[in-house]
Biopython code that builds the backbone (N, CA, C, O; Angstrom):
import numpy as np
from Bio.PDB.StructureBuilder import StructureBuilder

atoms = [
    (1, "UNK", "N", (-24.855, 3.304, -9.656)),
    (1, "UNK", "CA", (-23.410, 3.174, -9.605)),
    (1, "UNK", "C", (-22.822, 4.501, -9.138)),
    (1, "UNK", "O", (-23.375, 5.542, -9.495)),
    (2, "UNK", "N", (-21.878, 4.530, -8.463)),
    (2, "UNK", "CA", (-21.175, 5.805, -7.312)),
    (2, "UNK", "C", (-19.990, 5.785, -8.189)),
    (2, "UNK", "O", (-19.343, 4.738, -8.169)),
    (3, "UNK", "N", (-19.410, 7.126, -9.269)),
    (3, "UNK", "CA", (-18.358, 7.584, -9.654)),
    (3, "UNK", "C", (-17.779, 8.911, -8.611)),
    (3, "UNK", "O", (-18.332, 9.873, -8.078)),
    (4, "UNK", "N", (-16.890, 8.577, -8.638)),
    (4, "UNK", "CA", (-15.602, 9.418, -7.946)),
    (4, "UNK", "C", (-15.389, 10.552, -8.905)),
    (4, "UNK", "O", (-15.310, 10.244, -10.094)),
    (5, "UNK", "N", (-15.273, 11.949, -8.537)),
    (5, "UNK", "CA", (-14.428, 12.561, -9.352)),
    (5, "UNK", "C", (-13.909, 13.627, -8.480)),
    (5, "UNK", "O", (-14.492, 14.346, -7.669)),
    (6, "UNK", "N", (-12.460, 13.548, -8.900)),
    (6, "UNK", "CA", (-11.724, 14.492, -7.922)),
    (6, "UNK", "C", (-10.759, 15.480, -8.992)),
    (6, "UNK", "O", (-9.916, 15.238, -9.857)),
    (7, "UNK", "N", (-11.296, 16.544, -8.498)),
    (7, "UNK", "CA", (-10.733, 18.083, -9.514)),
    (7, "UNK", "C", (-9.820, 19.283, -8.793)),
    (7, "UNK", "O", (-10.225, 20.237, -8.128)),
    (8, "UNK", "N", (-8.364, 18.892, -9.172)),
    (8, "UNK", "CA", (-8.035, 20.043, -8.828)),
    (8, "UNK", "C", (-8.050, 21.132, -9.412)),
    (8, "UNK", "O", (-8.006, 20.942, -10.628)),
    (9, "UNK", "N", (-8.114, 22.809, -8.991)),
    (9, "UNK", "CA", (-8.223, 23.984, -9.308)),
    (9, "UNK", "C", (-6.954, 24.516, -10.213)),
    (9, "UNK", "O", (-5.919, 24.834, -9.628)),
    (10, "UNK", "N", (-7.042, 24.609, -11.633)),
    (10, "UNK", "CA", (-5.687, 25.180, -12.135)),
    (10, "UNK", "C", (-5.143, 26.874, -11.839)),
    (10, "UNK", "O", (-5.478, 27.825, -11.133)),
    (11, "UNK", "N", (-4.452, 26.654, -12.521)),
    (11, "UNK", "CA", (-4.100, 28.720, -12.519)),
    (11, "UNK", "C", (-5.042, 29.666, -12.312)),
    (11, "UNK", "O", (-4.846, 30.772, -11.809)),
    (12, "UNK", "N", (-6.322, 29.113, -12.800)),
    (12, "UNK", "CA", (-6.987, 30.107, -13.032)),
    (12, "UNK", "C", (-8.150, 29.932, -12.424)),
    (12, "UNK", "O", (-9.218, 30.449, -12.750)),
    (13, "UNK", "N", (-7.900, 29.013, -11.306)),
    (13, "UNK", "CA", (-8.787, 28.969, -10.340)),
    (13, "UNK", "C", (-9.579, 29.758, -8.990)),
    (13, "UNK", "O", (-10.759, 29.713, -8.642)),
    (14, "UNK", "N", (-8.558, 30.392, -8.479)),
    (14, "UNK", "CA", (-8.679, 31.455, -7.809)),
    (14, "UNK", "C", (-9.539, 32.508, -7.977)),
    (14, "UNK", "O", (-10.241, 33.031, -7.112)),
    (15, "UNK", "N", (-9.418, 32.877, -9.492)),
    (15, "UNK", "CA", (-10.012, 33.830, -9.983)),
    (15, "UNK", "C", (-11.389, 33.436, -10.631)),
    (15, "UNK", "O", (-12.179, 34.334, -10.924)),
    (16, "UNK", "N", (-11.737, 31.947, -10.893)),
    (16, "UNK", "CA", (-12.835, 32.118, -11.135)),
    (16, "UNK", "C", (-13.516, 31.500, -9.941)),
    (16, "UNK", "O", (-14.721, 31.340, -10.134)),
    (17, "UNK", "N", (-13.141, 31.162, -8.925)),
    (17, "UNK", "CA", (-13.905, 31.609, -7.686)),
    (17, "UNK", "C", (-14.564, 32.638, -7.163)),
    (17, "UNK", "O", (-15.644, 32.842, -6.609)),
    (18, "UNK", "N", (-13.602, 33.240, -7.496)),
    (18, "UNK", "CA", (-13.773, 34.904, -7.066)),
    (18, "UNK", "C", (-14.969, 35.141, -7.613)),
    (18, "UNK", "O", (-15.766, 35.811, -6.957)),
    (19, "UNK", "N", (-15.236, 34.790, -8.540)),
    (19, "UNK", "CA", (-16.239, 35.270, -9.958)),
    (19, "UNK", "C", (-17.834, 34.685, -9.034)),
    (19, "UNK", "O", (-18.207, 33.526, -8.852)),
    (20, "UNK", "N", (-18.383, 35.764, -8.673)),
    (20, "UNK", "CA", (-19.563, 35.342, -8.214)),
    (20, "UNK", "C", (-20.650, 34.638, -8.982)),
    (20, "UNK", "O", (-21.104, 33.586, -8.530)),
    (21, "UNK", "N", (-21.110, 35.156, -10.139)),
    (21, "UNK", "CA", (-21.449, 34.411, -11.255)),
    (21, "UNK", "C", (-21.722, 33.398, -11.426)),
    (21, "UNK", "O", (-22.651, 32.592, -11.375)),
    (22, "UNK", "N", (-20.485, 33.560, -11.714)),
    (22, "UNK", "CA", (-20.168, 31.969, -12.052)),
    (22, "UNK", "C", (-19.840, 30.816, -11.138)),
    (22, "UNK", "O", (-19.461, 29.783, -11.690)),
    (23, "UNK", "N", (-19.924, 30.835, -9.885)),
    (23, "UNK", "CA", (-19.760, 30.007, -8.706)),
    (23, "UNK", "C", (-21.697, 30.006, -8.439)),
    (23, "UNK", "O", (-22.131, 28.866, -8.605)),
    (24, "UNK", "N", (-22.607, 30.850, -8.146)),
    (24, "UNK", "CA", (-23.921, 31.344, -8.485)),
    (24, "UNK", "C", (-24.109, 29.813, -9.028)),
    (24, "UNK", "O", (-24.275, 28.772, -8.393)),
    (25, "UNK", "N", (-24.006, 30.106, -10.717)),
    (25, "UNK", "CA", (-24.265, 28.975, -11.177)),
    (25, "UNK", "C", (-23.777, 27.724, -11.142)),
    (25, "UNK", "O", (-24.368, 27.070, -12.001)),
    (26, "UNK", "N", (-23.049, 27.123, -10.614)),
    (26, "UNK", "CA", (-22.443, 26.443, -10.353)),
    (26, "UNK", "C", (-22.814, 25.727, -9.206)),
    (26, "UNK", "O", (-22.736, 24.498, -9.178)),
    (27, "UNK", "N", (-23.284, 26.516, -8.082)),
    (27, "UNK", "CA", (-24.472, 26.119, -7.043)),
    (27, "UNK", "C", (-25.573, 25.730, -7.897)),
    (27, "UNK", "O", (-25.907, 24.546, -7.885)),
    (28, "UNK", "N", (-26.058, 26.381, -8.483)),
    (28, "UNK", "CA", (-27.347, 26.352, -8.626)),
    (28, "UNK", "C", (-27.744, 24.893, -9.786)),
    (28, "UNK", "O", (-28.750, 24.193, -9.668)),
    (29, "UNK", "N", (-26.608, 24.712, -10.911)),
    (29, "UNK", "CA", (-26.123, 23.354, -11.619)),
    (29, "UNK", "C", (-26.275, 22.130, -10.371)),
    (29, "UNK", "O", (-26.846, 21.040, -10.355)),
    (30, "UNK", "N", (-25.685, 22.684, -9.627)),
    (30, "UNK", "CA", (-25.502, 21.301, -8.293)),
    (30, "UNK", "C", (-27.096, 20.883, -7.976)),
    (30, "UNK", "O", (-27.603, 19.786, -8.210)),
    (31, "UNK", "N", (-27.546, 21.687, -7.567)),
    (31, "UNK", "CA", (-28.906, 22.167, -6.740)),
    (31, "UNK", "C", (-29.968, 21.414, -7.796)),
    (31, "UNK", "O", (-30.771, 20.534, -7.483)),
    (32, "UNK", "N", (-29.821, 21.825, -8.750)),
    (32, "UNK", "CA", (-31.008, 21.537, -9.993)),
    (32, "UNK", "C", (-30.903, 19.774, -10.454)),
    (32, "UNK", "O", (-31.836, 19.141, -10.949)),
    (33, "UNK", "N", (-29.434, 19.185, -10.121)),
    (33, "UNK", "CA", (-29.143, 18.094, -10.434)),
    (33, "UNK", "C", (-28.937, 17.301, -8.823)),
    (33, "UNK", "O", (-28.462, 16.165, -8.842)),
    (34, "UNK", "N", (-29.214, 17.771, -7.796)),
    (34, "UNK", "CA", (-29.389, 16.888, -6.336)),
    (34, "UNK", "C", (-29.457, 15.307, -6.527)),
    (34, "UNK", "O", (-28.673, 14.477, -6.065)),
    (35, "UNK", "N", (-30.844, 15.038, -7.502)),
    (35, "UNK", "CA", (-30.743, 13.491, -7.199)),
    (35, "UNK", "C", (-29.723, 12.995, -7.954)),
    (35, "UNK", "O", (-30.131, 11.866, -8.225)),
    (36, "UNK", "N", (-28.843, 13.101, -8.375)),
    (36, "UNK", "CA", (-27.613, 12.629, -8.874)),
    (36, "UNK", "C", (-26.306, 12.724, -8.115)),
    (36, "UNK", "O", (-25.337, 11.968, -8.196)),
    (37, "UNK", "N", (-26.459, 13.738, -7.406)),
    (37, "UNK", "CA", (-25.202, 14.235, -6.321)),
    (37, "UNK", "C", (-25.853, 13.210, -4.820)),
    (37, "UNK", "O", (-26.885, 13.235, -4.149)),
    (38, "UNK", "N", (-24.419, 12.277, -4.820)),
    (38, "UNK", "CA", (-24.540, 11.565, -3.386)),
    (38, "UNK", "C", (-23.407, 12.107, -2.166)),
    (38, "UNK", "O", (-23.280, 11.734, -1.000)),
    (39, "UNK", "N", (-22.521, 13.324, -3.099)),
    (39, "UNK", "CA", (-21.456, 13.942, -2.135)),
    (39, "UNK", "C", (-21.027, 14.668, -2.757)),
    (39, "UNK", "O", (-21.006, 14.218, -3.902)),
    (40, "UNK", "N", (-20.224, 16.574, -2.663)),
    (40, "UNK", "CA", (-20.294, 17.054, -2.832)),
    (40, "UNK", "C", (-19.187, 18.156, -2.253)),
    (40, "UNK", "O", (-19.231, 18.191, -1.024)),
    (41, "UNK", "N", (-18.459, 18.829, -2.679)),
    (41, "UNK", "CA", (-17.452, 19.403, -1.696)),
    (41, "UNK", "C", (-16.561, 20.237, -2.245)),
    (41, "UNK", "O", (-16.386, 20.184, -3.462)),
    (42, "UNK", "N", (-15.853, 21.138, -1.466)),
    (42, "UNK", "CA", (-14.232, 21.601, -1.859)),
    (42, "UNK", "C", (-13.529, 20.641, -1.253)),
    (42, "UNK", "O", (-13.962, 19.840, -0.424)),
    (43, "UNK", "N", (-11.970, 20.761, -1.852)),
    (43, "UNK", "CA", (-10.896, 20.539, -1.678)),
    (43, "UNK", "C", (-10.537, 21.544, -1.063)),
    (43, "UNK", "O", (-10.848, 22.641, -1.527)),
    (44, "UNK", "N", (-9.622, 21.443, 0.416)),
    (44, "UNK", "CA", (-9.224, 22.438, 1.064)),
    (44, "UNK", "C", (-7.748, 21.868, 1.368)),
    (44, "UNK", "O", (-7.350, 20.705, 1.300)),
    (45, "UNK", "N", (-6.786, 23.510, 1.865)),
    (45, "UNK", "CA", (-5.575, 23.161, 1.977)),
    (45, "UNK", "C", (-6.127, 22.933, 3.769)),
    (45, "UNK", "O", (-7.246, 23.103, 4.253)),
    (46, "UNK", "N", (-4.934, 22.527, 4.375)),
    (46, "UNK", "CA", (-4.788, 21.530, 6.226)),
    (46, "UNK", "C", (-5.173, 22.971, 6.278)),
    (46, "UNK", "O", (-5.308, 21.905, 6.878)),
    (47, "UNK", "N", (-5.544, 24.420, 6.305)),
    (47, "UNK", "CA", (-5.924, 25.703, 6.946)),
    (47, "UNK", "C", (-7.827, 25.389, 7.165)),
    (47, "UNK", "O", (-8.708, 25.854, 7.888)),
    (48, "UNK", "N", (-7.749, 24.397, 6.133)),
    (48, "UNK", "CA", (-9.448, 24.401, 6.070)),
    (48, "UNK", "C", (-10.336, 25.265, 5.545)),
    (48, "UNK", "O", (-11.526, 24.991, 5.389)),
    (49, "UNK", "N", (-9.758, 26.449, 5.220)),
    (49, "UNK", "CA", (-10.126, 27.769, 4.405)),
    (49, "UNK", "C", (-9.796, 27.708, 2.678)),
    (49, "UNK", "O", (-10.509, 27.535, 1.689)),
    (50, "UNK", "N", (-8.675, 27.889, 2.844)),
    (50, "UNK", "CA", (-7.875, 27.794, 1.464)),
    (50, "UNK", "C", (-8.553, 26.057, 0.130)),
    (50, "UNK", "O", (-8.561, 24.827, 0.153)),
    (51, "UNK", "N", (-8.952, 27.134, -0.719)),
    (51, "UNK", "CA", (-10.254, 26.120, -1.764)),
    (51, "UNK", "C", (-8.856, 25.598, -2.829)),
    (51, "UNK", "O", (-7.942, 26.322, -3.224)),
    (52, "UNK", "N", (-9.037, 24.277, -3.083)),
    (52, "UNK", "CA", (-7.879, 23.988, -3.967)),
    (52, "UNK", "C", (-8.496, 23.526, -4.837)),
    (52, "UNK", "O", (-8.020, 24.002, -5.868)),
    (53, "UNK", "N", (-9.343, 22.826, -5.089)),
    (53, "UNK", "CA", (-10.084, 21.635, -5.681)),
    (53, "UNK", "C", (-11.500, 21.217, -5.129)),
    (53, "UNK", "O", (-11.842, 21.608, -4.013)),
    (54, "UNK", "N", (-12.314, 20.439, -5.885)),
    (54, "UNK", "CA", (-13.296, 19.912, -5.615)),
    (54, "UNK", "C", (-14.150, 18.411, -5.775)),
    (54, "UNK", "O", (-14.300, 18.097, -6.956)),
    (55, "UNK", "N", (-14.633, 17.603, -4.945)),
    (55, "UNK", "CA", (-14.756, 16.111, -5.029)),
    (55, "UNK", "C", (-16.599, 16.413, -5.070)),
    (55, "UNK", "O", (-17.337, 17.189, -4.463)),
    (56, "UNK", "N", (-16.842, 15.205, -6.261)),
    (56, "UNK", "CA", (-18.247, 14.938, -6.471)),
    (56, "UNK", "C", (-18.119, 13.322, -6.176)),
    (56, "UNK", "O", (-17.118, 12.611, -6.266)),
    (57, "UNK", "N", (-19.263, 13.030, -5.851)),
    (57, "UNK", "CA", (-20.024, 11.179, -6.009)),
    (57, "UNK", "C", (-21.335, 11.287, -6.171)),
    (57, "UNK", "O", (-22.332, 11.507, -5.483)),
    (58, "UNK", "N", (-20.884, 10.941, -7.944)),
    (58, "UNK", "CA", (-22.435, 10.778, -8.629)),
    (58, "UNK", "C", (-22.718, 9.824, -8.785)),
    (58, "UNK", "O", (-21.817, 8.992, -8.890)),
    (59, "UNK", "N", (-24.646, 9.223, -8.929)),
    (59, "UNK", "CA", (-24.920, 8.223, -9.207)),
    (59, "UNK", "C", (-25.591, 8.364, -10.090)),
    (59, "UNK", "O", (-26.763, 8.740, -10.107)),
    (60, "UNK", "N", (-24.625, 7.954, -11.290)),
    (60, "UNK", "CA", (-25.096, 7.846, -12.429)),
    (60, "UNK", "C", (-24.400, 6.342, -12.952)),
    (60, "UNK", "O", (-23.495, 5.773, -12.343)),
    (61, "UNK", "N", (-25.052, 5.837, -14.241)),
    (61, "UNK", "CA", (-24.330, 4.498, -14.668)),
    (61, "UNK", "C", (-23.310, 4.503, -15.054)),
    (61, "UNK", "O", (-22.521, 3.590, -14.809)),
    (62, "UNK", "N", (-22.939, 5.817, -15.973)),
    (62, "UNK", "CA", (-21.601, 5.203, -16.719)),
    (62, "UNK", "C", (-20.480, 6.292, -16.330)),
    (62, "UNK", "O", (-20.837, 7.082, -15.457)),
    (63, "UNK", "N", (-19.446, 6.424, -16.737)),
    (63, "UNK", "CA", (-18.414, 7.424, -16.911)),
    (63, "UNK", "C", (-18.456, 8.441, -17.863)),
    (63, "UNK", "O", (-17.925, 9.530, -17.644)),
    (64, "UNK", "N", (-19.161, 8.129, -19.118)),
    (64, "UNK", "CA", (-20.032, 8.611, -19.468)),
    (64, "UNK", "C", (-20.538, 10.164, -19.432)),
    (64, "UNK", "O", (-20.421, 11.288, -19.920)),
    (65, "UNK", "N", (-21.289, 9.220, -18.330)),
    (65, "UNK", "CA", (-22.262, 10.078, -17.980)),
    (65, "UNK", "C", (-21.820, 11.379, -16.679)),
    (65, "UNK", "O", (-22.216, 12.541, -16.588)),
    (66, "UNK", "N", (-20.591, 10.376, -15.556)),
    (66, "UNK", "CA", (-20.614, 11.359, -14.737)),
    (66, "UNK", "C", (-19.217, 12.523, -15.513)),
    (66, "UNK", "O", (-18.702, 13.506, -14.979)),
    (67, "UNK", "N", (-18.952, 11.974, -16.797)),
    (67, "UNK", "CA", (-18.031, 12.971, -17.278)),
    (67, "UNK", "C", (-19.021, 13.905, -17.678)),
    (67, "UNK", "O", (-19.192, 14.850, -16.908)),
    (68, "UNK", "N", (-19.752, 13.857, -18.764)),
    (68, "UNK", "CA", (-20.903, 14.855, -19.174)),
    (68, "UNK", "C", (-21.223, 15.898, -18.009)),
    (68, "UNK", "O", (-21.037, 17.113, -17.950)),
    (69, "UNK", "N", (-21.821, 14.905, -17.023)),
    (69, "UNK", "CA", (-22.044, 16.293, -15.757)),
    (69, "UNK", "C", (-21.082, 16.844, -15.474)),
    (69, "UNK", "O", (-21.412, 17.981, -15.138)),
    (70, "UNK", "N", (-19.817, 16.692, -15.389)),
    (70, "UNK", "CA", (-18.744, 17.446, -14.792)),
    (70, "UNK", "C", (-17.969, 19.080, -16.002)),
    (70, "UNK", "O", (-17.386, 20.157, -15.879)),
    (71, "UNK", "N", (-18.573, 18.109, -17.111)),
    (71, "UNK", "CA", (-18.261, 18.867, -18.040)),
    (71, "UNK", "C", (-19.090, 20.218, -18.653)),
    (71, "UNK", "O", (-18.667, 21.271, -19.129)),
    (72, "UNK", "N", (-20.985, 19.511, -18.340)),
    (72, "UNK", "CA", (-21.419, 20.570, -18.039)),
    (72, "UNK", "C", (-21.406, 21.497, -17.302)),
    (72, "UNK", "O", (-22.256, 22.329, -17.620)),
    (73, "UNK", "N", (-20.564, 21.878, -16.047)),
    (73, "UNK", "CA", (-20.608, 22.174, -14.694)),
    (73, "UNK", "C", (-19.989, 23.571, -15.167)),
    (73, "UNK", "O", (-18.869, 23.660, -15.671)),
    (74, "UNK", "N", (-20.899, 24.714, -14.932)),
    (74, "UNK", "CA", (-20.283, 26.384, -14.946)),
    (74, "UNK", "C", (-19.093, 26.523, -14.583)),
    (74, "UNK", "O", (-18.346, 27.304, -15.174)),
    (75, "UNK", "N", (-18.668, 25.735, -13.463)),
    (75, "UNK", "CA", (-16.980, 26.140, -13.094)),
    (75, "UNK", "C", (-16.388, 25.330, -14.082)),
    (75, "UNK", "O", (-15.481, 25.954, -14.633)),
    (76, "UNK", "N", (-16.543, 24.110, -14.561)),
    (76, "UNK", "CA", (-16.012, 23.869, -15.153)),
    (76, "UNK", "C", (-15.716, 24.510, -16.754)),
    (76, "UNK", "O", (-14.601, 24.659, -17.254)),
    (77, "UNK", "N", (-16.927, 24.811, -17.337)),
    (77, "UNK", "CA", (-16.550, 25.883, -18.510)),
    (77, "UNK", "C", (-16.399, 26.827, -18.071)),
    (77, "UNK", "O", (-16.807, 27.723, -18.810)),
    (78, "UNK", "N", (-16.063, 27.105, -17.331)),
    (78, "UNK", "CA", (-15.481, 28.801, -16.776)),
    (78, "UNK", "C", (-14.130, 28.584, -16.767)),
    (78, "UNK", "O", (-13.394, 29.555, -16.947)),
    (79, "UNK", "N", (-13.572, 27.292, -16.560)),
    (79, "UNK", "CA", (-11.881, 27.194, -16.556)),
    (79, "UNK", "C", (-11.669, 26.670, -15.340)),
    (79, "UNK", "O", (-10.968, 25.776, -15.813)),
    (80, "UNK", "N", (-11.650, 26.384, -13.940)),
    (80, "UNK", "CA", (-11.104, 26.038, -12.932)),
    (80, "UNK", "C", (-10.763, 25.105, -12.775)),
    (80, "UNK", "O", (-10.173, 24.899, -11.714)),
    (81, "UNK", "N", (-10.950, 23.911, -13.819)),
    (81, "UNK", "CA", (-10.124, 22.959, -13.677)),
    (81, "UNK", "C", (-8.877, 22.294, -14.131)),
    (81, "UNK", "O", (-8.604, 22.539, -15.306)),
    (82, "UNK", "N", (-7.974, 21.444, -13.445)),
    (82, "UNK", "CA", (-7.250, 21.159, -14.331)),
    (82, "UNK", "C", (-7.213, 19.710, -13.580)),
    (82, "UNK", "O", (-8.173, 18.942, -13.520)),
    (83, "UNK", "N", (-5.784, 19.458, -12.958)),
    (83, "UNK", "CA", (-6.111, 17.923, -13.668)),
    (83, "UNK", "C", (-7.221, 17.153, -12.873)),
    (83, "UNK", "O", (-7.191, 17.579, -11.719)),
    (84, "UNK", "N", (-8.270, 16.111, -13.031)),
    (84, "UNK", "CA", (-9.106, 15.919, -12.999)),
    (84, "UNK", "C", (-9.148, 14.079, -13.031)),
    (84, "UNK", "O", (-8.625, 13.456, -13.954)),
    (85, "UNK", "N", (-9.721, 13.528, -12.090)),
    (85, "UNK", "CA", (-9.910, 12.271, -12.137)),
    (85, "UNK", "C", (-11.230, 11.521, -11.710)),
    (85, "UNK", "O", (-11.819, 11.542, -10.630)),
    (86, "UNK", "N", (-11.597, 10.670, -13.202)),
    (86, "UNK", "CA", (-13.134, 10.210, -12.644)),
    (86, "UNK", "C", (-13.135, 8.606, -12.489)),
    (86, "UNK", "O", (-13.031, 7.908, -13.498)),
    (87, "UNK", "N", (-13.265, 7.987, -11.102)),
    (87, "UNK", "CA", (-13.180, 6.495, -10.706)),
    (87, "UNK", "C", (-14.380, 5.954, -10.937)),
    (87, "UNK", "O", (-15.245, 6.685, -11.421)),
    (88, "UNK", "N", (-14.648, 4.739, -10.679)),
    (88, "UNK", "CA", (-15.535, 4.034, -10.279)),
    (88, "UNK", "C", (-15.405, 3.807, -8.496)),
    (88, "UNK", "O", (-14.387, 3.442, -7.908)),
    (89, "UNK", "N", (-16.290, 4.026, -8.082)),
    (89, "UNK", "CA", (-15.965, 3.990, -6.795)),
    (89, "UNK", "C", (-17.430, 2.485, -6.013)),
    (89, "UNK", "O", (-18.580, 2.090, -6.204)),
    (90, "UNK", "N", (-16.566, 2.311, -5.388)),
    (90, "UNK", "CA", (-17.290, 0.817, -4.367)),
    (90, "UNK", "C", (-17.582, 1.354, -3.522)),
    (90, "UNK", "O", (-16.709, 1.299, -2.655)),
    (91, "UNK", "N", (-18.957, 2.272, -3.071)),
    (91, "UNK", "CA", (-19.637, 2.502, -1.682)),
    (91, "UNK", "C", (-19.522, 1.283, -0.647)),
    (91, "UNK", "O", (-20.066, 0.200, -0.862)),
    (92, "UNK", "N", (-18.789, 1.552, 0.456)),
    (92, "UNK", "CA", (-18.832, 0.462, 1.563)),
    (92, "UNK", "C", (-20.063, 1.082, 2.462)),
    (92, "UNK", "O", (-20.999, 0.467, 2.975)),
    (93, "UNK", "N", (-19.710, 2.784, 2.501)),
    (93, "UNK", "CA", (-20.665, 3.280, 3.379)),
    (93, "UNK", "C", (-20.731, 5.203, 3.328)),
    (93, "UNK", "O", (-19.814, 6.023, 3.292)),
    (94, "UNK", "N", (-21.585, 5.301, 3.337)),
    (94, "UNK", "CA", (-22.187, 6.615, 2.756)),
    (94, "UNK", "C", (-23.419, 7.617, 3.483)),
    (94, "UNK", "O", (-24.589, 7.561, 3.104)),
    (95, "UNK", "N", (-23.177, 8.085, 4.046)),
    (95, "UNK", "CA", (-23.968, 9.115, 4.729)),
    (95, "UNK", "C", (-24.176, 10.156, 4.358)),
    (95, "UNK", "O", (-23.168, 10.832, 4.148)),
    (96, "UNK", "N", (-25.399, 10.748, 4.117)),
    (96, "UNK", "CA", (-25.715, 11.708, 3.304)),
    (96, "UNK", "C", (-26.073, 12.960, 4.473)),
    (96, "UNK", "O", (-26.832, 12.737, 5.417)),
    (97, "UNK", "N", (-25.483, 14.142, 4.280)),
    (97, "UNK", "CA", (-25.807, 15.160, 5.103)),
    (97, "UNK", "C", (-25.239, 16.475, 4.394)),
    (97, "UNK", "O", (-24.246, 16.572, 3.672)),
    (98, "UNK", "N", (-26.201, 17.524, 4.825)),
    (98, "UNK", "CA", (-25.200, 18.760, 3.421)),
    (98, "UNK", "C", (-25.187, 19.200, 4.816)),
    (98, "UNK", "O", (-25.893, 19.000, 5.804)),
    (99, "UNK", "N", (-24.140, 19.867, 4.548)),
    (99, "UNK", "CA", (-23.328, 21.137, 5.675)),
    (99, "UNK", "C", (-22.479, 22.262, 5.335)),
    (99, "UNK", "O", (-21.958, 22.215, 4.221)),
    (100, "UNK", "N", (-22.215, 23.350, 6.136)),
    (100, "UNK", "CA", (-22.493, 24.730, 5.256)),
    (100, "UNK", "C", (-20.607, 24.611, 5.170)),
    (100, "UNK", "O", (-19.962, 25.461, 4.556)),
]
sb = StructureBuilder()
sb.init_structure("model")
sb.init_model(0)
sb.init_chain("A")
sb.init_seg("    ")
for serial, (resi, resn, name, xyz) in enumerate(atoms, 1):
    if name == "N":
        sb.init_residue(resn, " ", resi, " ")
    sb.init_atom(name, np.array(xyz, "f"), 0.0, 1.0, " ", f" {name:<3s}", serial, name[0])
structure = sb.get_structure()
């Protein structure tokens, strides 16, 4: 099952970007959990640079579950999120490719 979750960056987002660290791990959370990640990303402002937020599609069964991962997620106990939404999402079509 393909959950949606779309996170925007609160106040204190910026700064824990900045935070090498903790972005570090946060890759590396992603990386260690791959077969669960079917998409993966920032949120960018129309500059394409500027990081606002960030979208996952996990396949996991429940909500559950893709809350748990999100909640485990270093940026996320580091603070960068705020408001935050997790769907059920209906794959029509899905292409998998990582890009830098």
């Amino acid at each position: 099952m393909a959950w949606l979750i779309v996170s925007y960056d609160n106040e204190n987002g910026l700064a824990v970007r900045a935070d090498k660290a903790v972005m570090d791990a946060h890759w590396q959370y992603e990386l260690a959990n791959a077969q669960v990640i079917l998409a993966a990303g920032s949120l960018r402002e129309d500059d394409g640079v500027t990081k606002i937020g960030s979208t996952l599609i996990l396949d996991v069964e429940t909500r559950e579950e893709a809350n748990t991962f999100f909640t485990n997620d270093p940026a996320t106990i580091a603070g960068m999120r705020g408001k935050t939404e997790i769907r059920y999402l209906n794959v029509a079509i899905l292409k998998k490719t990582e890009q830098s």
